[in-house]
C-alpha positions in Angstrom: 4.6 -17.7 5.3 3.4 -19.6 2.2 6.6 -22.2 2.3 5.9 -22.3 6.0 2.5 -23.7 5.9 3.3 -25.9 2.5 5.7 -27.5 4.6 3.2 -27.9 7.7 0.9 -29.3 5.0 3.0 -32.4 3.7 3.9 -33.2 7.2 -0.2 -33.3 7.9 -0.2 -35.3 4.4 1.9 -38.4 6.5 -0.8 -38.6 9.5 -3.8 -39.4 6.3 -5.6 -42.3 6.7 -6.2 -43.6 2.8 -6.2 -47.2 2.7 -8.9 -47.1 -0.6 -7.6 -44.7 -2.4 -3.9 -43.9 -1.7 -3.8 -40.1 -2.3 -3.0 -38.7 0.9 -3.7 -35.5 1.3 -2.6 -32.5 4.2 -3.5 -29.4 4.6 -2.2 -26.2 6.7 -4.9 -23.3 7.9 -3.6 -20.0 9.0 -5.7 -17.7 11.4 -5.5 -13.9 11.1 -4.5 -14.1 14.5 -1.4 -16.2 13.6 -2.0 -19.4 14.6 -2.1 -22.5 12.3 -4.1 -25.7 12.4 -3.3 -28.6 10.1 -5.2 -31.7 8.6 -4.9 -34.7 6.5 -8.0 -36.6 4.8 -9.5 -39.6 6.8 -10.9 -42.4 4.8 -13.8 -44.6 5.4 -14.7 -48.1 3.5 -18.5 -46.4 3.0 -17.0 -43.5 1.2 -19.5 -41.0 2.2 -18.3 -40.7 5.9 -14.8 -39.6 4.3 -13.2 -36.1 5.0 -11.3 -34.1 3.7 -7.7 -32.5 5.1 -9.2 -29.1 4.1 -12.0 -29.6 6.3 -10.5 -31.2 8.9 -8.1 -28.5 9.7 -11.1 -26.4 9.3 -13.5 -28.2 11.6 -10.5 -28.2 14.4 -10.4 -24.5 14.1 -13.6 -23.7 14.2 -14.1 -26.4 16.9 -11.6 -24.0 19.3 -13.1 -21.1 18.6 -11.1 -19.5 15.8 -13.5 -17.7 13.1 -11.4 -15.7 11.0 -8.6 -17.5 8.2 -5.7 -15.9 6.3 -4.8 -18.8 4.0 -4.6 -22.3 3.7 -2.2 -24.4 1.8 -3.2 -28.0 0.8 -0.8 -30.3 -1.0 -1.1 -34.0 -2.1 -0.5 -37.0 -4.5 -0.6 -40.6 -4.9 1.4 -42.8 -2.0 1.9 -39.7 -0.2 3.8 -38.0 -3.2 3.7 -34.7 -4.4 4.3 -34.4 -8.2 0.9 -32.4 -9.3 -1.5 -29.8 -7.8 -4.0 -30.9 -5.4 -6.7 -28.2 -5.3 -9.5 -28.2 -3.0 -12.7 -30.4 -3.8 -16.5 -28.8 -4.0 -17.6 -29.5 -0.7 -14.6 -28.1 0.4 -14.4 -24.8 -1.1 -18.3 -24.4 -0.4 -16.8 -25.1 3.8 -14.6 -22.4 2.6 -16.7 -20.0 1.8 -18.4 -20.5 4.7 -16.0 -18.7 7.1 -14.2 -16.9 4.5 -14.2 -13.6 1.7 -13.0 -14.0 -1.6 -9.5 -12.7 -0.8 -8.3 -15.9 1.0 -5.5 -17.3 0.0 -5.3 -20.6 -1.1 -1.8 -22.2 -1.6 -1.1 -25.0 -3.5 2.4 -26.6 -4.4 3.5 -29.2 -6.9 6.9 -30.4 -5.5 8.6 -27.7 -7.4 6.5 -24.8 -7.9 3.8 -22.5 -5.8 0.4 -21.6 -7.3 -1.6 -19.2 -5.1 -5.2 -18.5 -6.1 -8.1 -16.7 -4.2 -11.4 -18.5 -3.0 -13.3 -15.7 -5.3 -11.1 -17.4 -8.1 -11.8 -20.9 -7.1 -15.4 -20.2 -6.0 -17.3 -17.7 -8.4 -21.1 -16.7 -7.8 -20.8 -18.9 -4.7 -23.6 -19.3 -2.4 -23.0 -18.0 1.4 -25.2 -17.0 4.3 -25.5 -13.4 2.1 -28.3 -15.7 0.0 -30.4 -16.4 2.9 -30.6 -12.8 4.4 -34.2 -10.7 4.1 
């Protein structure tokens, strides 16, 4: 499954919009139910309004209902090439953590090698909705 979704991520990576920066970047979102949903990163000349393909494919999920994530795999480089490990930003991770427990997976992939790490590895003493509970 993890070469599946690497490979649904670079195809997302060729639909980015980055006209400022160049780095496209796509990522792949797997359900526990099976069902994937993919997303690149969308520029914007104010920089602020600019999202990332992590939390696109998120918001596009969650925006059809879906609520519960296996893995995600997220690749991305300069031009649109992959030569280096593109891990998922703050804001990201904190989306992330959001919807999801420490065991998800998160895939990344160089061009030639895999890296898998866990959310709880990416993310430690996070803060989730657990913080704001009586």
């Amino acid at each position: 499954m993890r070469e599946q979704l690497v490979r649904m991520a670079v195809e997302a990576m060729k639909k980015a919009y980055a006209p400022y920066s160049r780095y496209r970047v796509g990522a792949a979102l797997l359900t526990k139910g099976g069902k994937i949903y993919t997303g690149c990163n969308i520029e914007n000349a104010a920089y602020g309004p600019t999202n990332c393909a992590e939390r696109t494919a998120f918001f596009k999920a969650v925006s059809e209902g879906e609520r519960d994530f296996a893995a995600i795999a997220v690749v991305g480089g300069q031009e649109g090439t992959v030569n280096a490990f593109a891990a998922p930003c703050g804001v990201c991770r904190q989306v992330m953590r959001e919807f999801c427990a420490d065991d998800f997976e998160i895939h990344l992939w160089d061009g030639s090698e895999y890296r898998t790490c866990t959310l709880g590895e990416l993310l430690p003493l996070s803060f989730s909705s657990a913080n704001l509970s009586e």
